[in-house]
N, C-alpha and C positions, 0 to 999 in steps of 0.2 A: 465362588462365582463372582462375589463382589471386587475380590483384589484381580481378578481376570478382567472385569471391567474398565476396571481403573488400570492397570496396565495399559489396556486399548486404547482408553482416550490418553495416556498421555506419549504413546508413540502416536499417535495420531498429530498429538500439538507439537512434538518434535518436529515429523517428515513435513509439517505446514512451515514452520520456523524455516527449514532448512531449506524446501522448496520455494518458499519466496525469498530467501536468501542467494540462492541458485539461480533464481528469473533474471539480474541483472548480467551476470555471466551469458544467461540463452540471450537477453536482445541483442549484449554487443557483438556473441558470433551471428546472430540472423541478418545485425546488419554489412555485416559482408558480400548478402548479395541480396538483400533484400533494403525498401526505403522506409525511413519511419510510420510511412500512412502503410504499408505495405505490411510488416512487423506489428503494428497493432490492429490489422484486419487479420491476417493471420492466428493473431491470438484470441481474440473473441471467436475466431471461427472454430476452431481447433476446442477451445472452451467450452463452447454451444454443445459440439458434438459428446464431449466427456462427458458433461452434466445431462444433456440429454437421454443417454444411453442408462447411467445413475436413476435418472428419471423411469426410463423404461421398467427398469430391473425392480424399483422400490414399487413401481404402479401408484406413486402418489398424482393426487388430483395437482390439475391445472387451479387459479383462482378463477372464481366465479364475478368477483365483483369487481366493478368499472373503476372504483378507485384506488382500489391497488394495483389495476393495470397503469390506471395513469400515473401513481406513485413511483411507480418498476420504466415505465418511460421516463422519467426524471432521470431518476437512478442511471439507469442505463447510459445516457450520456455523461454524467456527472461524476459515475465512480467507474468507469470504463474508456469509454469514446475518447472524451477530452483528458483526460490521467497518461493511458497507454500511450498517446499520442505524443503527451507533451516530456512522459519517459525515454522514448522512443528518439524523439528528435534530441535530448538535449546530450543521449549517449553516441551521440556523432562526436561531441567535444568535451565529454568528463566521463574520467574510469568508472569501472562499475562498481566499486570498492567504496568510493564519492557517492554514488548515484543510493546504492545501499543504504549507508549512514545517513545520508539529507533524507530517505524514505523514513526513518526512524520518528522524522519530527512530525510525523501525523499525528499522536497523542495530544500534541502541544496544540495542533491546527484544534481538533477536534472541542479542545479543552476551550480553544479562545471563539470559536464560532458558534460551540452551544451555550454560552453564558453570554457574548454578544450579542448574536445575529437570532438565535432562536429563543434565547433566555429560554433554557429548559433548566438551569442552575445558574447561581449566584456562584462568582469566581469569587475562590477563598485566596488567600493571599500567601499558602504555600503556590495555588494555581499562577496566579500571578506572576508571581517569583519563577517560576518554571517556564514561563512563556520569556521572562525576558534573560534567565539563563542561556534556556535555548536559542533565541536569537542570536547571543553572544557567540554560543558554541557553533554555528553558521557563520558567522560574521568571521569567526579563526579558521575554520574547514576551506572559505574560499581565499583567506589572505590576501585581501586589499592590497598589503605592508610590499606586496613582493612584483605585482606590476603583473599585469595577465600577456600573455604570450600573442603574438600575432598569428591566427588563423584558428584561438582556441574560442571564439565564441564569447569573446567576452563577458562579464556577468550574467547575458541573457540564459547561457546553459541552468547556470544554478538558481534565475529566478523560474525558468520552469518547472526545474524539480521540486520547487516550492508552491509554483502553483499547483502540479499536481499532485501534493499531500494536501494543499488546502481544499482540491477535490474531495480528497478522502475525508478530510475533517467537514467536509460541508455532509457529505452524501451518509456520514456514519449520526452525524446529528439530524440529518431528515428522516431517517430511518426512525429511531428513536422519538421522535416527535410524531411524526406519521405512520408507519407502521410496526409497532409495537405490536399488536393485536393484529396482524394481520390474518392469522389461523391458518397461515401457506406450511410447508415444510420447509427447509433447510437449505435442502438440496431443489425442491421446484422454484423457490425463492432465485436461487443462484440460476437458477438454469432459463428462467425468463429472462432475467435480467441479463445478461450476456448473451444471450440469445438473441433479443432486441437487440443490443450493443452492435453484435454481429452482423447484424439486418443494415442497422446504420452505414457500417464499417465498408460494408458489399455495395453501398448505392454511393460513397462517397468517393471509393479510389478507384472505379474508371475517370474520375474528375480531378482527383488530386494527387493521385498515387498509382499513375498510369507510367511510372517508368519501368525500364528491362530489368528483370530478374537475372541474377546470377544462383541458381540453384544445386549450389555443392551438395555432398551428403552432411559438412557440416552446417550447410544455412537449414538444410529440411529436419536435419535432426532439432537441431535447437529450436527452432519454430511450433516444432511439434513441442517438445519439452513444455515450453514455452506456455501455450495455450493446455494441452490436454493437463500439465501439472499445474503448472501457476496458478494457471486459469481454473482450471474444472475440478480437480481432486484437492486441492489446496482448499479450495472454497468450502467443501462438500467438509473436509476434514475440520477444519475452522468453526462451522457452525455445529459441527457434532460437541467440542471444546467448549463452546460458550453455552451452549445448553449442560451440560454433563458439571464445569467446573461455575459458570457464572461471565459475566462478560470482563470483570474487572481480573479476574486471576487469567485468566483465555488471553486477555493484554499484553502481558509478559510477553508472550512471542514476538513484542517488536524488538527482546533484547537477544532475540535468538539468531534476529538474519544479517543486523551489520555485521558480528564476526563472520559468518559464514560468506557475507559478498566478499568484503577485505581479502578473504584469505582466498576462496573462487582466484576473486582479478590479480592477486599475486604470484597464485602455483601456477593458474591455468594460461592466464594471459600475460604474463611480468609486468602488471602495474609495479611501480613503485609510491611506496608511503612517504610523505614526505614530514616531519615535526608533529608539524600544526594541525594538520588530519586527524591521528588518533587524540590529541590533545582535544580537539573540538569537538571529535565524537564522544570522550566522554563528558563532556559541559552538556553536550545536548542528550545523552543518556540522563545527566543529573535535572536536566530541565523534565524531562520525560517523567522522572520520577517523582519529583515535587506536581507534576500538572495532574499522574493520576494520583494523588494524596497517599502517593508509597513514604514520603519523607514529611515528616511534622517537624512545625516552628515552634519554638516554645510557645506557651501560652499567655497573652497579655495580663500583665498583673494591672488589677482596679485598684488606683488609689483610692482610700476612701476618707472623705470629708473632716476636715478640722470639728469638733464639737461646737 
């Protein structure tokens, strides 16, 4: 019964892997006919209803207390609203192959806002070294060296997709700091929080995201993908892993979705790779791994005092 279990959770951490690996393939076909405020309403909504439904079936409680609702309104803007949006917009002007591997460096964001911004930890100085690998490996991903193309969005594409891992590293260290103990479930946890998101997402694009839809069977298929996986089952799957394995092994999955985008934006859409892409993907996997203390530095030797 036990190896039945563990089977389960680790196809569970796979189909998460692979389905967030697969989200950036669903934005760039939903933006085909849909706009980036558009694509990330969508997704929360689509989201809202998987989790929902999860909700229904499990009969777990709502939270009761007013400050994890307000915690879960944070949230909701911070690792949703503003992330999806600013994914959303920046894959108008970088593959999704790009989009994938710049996702990767949330561990890094994570690693440098809860030892800065929250001081929930003292940055070790493999963490260190991680943050500014990774930088590096960004720094070769976008190649300065080679002149950006006219109509490609100039670097603003890739500092968005940095702002939205720095979402992610804000909203996984609030979490931690703030609701640790929250006593929610998994799944009602995910299913407020995106559900609010949703709420948000429905009162801001008759304002901002009031353009025509083009609605192919490929923009609604992906959409749907999009939110009901990405969004709701991925979630659900994810916090079943961090509970069952722990948060630090459950981590690993961020080395499961840049191969899976790269290869997505290659078969499905012909990106092409150019050099300097997988070369900076792996500097920023290796920043990744030093920032979660997967790689140790040797240990400083004390000299010790003349008699």
């Amino acid at each position: 019964m036990r190896r039945s279990s563990d089977t389960w959770i680790a196809l569970q951490f796979t189909l998460a892997g692979v389905t967030w690996g697969a989200s950036f393939l669903f934005i760039a076909l939903a933006l085909e006919g849909l706009s980036p405020v558009q694509v990330a309403t969508g997704r929360t909504l689509f989201g809202a209803i998987t989790l929902g439904l999860l909700v229904l079936v499990t009969r777990d409680r709502l939270p009761r207390s007013a400050r994890v609702w307000g915690h879960l309104v944070v949230l909701s803007i911070t690792f949703a609203v503003i992330p999806y949006q600013l994914f959303a917009w920046a894959q108008q002007y970088v593959a999704s192959g790009i989009a994938s591997i710049l996702n990767a460096t949330t561990p890094i964001m994570t690693a440098l806002i809860a030892g800065l911004a929250f001081r929930i930890e003292r940055l070790s100085r493999e963490q260190v070294l991680g943050i500014v690998v990774g930088i590096v490996g960004v720094v070769v991903i976008v190649g300065p060296w080679q002149g950006l193309e006219p109509g490609s969005g100039g670097i603003a594409p890739y500092l968005a997709l940095l702002g939205a891992t720095a979402c992610y590293g804000f909203s996984l260290s609030y979490m931690r700091r703030f609701l640790a103990d929250s006593g929610v479930s998994a799944t009602v946890f995910s299913f407020v929080m995106i559900g609010l998101a949703a709420g948000w997402m429905l009162l801001l694009t008759p304002a901002i995201g009031a353009q025509p839809m083009t609605l192919t069977p490929t923009v609604i298929i992906a959409i749907v993908l999009l939110g009901a996986l990405g969004t709701g089952l991925a979630y659900a799957w994810n916090q079943n892993v961090v509970r069952a394995w722990g948060p630090t092994r459950a981590a690993t999955v961020t080395y499961l979705s840049p191969p899976v985008g790269v290869l997505l934006g290659v078969l499905a859409l012909g990106e092409v790779l150019v050099w300097n892409e997988p070369v900076g993907a792996l500097l920023v996997i290796l920043g990744v791994l030093l920032a979660q203390r997967r790689l140790r530095l040797p240990a400083r030797r004390v000299r010790s005092g003349d008699g």
